[in-house]
N, CA, C and O atoms as CSV, one atom per row, in Angstrom:
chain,resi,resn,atom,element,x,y,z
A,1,UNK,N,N,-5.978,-13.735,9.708
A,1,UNK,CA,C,-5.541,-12.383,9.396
A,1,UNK,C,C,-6.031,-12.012,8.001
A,1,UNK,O,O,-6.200,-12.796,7.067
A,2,UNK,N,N,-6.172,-11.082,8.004
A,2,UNK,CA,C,-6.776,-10.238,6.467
A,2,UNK,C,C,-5.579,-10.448,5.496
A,2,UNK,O,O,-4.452,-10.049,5.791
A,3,UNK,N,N,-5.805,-10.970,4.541
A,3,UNK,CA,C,-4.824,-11.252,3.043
A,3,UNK,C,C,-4.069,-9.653,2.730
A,3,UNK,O,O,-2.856,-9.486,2.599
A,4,UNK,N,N,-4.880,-8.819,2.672
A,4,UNK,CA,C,-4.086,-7.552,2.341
A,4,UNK,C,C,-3.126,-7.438,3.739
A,4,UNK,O,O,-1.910,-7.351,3.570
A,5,UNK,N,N,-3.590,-7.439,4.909
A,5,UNK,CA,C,-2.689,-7.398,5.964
A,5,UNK,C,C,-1.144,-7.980,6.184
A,5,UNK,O,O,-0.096,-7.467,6.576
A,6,UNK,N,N,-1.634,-9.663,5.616
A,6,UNK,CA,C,-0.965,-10.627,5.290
A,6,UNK,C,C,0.164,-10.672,4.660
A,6,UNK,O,O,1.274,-11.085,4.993
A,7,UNK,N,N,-0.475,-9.927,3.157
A,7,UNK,CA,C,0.781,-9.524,2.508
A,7,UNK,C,C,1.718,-8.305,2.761
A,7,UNK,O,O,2.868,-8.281,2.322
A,8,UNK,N,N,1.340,-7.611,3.263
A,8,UNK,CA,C,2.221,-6.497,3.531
A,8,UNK,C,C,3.402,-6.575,4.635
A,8,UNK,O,O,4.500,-6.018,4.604
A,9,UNK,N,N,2.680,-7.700,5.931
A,9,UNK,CA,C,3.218,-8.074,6.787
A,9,UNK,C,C,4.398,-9.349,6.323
A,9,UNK,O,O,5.380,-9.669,6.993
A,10,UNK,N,N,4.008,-9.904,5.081
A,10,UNK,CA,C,5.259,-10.713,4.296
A,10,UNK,C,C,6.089,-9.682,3.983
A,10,UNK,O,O,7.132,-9.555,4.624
A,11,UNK,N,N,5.901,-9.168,3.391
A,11,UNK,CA,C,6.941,-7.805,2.919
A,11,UNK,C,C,7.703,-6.591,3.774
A,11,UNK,O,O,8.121,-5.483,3.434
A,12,UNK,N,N,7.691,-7.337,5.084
A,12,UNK,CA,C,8.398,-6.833,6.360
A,12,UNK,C,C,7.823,-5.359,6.380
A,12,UNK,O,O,8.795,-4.608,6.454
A,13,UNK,N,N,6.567,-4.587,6.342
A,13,UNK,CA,C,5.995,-3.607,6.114
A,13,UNK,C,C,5.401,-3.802,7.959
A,13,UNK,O,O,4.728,-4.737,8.392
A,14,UNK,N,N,6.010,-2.393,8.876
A,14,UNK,CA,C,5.545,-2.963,10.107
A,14,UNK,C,C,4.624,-2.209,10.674
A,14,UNK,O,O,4.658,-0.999,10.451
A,15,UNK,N,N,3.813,-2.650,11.353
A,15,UNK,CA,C,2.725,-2.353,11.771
A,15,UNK,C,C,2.586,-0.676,12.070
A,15,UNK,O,O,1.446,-0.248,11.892
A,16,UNK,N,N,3.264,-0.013,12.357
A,16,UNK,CA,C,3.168,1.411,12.113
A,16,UNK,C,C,2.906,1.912,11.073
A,16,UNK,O,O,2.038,2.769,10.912
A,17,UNK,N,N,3.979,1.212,9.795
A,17,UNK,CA,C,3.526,2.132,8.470
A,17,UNK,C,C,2.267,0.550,7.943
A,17,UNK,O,O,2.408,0.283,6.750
A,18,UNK,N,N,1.736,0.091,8.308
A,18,UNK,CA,C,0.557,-0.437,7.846
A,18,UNK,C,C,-0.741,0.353,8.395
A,18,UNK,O,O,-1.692,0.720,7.705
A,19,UNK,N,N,-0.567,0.544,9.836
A,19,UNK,CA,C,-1.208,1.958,10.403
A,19,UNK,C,C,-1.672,3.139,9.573
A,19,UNK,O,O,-2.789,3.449,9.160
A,20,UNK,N,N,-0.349,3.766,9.440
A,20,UNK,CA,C,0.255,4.943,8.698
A,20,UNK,C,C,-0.586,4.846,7.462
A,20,UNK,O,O,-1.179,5.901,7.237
A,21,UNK,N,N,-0.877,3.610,6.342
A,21,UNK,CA,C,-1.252,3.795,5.256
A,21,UNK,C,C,-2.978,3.783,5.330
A,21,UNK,O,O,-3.804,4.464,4.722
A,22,UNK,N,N,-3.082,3.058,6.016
A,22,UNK,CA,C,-4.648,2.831,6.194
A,22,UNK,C,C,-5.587,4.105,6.596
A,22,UNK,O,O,-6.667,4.499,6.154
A,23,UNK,N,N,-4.468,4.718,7.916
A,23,UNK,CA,C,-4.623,5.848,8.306
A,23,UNK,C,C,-5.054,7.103,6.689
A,23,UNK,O,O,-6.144,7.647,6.509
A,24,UNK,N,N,-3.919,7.221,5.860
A,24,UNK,CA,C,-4.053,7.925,5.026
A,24,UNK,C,C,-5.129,7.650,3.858
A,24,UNK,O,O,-5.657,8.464,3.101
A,25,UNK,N,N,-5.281,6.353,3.938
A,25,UNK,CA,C,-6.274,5.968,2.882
A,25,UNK,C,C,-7.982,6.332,3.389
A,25,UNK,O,O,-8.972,6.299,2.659
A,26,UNK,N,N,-7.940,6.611,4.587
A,26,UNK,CA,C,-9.041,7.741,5.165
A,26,UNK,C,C,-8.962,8.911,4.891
A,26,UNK,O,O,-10.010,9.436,4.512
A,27,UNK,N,N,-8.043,9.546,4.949
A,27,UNK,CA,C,-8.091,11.187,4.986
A,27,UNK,C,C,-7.746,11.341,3.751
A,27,UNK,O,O,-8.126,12.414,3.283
A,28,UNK,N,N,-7.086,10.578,2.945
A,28,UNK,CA,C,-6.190,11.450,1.358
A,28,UNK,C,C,-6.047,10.074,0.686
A,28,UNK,O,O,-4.888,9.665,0.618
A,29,UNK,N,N,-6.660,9.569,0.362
A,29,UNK,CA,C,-6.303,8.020,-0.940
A,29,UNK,C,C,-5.451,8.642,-1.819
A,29,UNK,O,O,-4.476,7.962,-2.140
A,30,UNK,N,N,-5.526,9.622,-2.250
A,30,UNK,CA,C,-4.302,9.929,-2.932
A,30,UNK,C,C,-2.488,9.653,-2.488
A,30,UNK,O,O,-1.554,9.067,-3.036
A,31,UNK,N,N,-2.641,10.338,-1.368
A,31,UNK,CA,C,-1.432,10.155,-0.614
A,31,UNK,C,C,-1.214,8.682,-0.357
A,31,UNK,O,O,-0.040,8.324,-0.450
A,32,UNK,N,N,-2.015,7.849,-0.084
A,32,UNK,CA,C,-2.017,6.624,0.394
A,32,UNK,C,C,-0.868,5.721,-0.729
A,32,UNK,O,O,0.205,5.150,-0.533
A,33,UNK,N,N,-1.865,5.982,-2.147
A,33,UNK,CA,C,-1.072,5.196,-3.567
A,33,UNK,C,C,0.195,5.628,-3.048
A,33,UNK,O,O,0.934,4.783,-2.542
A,34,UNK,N,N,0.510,6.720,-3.100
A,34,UNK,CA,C,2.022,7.389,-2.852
A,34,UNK,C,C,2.976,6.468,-1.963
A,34,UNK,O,O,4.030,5.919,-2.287
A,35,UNK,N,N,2.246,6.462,-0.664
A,35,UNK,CA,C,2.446,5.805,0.019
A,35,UNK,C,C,2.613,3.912,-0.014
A,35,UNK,O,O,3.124,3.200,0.850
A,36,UNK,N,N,1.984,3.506,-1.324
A,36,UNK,CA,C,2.282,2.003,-1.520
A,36,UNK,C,C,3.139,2.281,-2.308
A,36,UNK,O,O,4.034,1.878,-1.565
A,37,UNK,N,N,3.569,2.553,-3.003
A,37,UNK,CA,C,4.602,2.397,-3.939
A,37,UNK,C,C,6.205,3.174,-2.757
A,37,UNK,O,O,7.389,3.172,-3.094
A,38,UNK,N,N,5.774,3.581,-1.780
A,38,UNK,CA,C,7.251,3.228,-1.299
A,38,UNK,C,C,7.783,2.284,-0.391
A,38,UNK,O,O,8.899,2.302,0.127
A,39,UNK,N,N,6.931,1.508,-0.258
A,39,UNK,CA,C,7.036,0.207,0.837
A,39,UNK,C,C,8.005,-0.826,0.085
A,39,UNK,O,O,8.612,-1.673,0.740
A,40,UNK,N,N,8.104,-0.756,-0.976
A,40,UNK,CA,C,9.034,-1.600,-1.733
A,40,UNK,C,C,9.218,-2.912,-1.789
A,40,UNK,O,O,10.153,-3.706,-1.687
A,41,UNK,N,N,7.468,-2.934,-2.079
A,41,UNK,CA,C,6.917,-4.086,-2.395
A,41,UNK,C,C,7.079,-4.929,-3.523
A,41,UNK,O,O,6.011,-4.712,-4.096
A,42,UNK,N,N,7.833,-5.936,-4.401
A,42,UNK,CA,C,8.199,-6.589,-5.618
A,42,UNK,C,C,6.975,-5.861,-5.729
A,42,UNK,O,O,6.268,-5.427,-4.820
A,43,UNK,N,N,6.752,-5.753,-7.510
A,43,UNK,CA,C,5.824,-5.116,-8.309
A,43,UNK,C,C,4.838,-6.459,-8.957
A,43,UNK,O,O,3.875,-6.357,-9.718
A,44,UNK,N,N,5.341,-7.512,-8.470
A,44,UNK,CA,C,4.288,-8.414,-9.014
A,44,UNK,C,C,3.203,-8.904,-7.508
A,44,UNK,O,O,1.978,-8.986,-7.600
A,45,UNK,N,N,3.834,-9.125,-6.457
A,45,UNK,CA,C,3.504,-9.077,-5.627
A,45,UNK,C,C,2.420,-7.800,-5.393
A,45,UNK,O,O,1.378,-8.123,-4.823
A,46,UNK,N,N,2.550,-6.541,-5.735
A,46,UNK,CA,C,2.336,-5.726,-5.640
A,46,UNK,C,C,0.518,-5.972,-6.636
A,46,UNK,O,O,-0.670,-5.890,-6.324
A,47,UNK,N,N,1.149,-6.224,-7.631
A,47,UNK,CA,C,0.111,-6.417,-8.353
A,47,UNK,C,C,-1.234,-7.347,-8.189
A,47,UNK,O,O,-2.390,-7.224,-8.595
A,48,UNK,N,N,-0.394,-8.556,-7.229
A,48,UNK,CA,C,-1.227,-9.441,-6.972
A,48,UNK,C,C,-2.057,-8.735,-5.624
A,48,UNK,O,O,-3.269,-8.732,-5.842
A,49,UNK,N,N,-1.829,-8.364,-4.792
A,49,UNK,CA,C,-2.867,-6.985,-3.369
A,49,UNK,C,C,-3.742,-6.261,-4.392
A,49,UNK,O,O,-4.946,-6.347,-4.153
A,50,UNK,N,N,-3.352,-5.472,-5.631
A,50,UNK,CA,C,-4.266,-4.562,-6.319
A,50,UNK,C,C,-5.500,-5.902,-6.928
A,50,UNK,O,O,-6.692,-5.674,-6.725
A,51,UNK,N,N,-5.155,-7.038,-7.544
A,51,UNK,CA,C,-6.222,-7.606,-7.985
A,51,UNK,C,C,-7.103,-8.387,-6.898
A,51,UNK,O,O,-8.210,-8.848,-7.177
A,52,UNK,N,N,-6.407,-8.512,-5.412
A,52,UNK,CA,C,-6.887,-9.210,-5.022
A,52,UNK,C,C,-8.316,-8.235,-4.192
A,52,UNK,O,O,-9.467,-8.488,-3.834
A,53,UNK,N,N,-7.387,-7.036,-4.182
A,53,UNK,CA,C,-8.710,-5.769,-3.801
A,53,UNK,C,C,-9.617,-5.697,-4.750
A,53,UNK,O,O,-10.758,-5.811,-4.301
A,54,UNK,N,N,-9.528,-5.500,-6.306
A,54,UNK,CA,C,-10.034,-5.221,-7.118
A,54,UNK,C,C,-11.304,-6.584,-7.098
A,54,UNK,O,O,-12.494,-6.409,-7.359
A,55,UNK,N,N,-10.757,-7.722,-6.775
A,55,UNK,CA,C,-11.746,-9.163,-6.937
A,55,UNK,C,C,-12.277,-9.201,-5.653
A,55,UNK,O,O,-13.115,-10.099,-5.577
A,56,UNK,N,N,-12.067,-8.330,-4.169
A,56,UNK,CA,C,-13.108,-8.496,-3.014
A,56,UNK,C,C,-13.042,-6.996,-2.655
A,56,UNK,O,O,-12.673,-6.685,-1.522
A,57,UNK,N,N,-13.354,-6.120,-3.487
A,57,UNK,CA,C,-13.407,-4.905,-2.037
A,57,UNK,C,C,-13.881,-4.916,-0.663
A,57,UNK,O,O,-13.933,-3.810,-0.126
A,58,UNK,N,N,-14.279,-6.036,0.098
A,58,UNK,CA,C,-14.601,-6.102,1.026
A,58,UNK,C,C,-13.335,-6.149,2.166
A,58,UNK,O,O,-13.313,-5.894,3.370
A,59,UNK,N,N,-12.209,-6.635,1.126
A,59,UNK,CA,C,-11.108,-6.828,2.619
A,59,UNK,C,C,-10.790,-5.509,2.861
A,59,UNK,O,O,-10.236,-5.115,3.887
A,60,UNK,N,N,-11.065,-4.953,2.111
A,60,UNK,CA,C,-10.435,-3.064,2.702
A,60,UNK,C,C,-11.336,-3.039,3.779
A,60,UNK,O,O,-10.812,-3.217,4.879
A,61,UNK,N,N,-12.697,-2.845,3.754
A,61,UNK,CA,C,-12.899,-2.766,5.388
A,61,UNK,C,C,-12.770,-3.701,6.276
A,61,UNK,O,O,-12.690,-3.465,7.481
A,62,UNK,N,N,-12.740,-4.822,5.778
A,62,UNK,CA,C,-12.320,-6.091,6.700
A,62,UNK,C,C,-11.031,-5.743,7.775
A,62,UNK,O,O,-10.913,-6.119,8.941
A,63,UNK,N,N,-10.140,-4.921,6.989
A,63,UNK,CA,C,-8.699,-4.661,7.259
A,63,UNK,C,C,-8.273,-3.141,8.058
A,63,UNK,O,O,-7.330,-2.966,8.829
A,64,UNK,N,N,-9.240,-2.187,7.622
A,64,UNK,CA,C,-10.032,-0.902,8.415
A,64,UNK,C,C,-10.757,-1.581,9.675
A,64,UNK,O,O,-10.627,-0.921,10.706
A,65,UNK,N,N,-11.446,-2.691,9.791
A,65,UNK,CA,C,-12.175,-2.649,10.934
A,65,UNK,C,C,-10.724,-3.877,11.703
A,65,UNK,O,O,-10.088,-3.067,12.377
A,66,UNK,N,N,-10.354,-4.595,11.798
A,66,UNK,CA,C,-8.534,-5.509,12.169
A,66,UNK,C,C,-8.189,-4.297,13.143
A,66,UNK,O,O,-8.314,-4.281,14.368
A,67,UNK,N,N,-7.620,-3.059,12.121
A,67,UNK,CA,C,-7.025,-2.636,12.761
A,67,UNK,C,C,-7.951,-1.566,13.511
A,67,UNK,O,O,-7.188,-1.337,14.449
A,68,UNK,N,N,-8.611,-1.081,13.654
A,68,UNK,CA,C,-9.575,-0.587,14.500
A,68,UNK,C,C,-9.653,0.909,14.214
A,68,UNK,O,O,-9.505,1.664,15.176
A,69,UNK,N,N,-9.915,1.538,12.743
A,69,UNK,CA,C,-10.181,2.308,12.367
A,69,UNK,C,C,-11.542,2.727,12.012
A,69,UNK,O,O,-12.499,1.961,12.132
A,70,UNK,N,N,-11.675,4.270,11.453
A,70,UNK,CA,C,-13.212,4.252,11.300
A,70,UNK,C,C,-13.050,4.280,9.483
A,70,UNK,O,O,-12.366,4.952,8.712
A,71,UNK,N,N,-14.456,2.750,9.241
A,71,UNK,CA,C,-14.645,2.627,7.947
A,71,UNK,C,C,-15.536,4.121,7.093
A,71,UNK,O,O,-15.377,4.678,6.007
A,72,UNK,N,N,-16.241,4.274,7.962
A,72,UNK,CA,C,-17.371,5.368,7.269
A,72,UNK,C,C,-15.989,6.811,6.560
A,72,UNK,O,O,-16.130,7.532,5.572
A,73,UNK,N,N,-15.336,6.780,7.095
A,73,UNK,CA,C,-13.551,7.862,6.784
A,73,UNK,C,C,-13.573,6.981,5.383
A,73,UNK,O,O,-13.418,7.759,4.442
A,74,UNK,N,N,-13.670,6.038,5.076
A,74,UNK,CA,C,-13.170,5.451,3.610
A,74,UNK,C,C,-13.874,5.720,3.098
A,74,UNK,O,O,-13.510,6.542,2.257
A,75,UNK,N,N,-15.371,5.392,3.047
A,75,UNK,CA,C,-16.349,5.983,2.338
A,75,UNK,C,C,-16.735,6.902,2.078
A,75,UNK,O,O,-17.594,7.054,1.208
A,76,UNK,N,N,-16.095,8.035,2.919
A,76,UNK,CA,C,-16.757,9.621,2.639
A,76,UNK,C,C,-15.440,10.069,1.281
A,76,UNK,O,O,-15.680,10.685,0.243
A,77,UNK,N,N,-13.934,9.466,1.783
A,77,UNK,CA,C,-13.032,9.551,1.376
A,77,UNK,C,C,-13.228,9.013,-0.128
A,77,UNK,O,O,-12.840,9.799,-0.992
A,78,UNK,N,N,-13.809,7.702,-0.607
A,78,UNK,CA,C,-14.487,7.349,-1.794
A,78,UNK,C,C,-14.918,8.322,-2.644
A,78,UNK,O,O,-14.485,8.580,-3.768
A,79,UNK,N,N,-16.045,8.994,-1.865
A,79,UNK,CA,C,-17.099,9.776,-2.325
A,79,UNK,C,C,-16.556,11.294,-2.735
A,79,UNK,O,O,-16.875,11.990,-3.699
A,80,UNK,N,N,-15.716,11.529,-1.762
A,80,UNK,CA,C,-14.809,12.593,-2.143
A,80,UNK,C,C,-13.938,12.746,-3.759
A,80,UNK,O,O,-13.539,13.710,-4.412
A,81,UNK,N,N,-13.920,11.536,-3.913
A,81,UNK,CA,C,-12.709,10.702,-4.783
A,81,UNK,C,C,-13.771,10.959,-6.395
A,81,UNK,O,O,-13.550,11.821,-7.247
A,82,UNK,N,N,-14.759,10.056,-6.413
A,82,UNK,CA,C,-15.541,10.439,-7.085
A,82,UNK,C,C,-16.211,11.691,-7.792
A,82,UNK,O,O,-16.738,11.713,-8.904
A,83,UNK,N,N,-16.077,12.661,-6.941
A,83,UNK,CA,C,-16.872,13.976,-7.253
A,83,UNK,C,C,-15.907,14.714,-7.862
A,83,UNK,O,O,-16.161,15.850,-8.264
């Protein structure tokens, strides 16, 4: 299983709102942050998912393609982010 998956699924976070966030982190990354900080995740724990993204960005699509979303939505969503 994907480590970001992993942890969220430790943190009794259930597969709908893991859905739900991934979902949003396509259409609105903004909304998404919003959206991690109410899962009520310990904040060190919390911290440890942000570095562990920050040290592989690869599990974000690793974890986009798990659950069977479209990755190219993150990337336009990126690019959006950027401009």
């Amino acid at each position: 299983m994907n480590p970001i998956l992993a942890i969220l699924k430790e943190h009794n976070v259930s597969d709908a709102q893991i859905n739900q966030l991934f979902q949003a982190m396509t259409d609105n990354p903004m909304m998404a942050m919003g959206m991690i900080g109410q899962l009520g995740i310990q904040p060190e724990k919390l911290q440890q998912l942000m570095a562990l993204v920050m040290q592989n960005p690869a599990l974000i699509k690793e974890a986009v393609d798990e659950l069977g979303l479209d990755f190219s939505k993150v990337e336009a969503a990126k690019a959006q982010l950027q401009n």
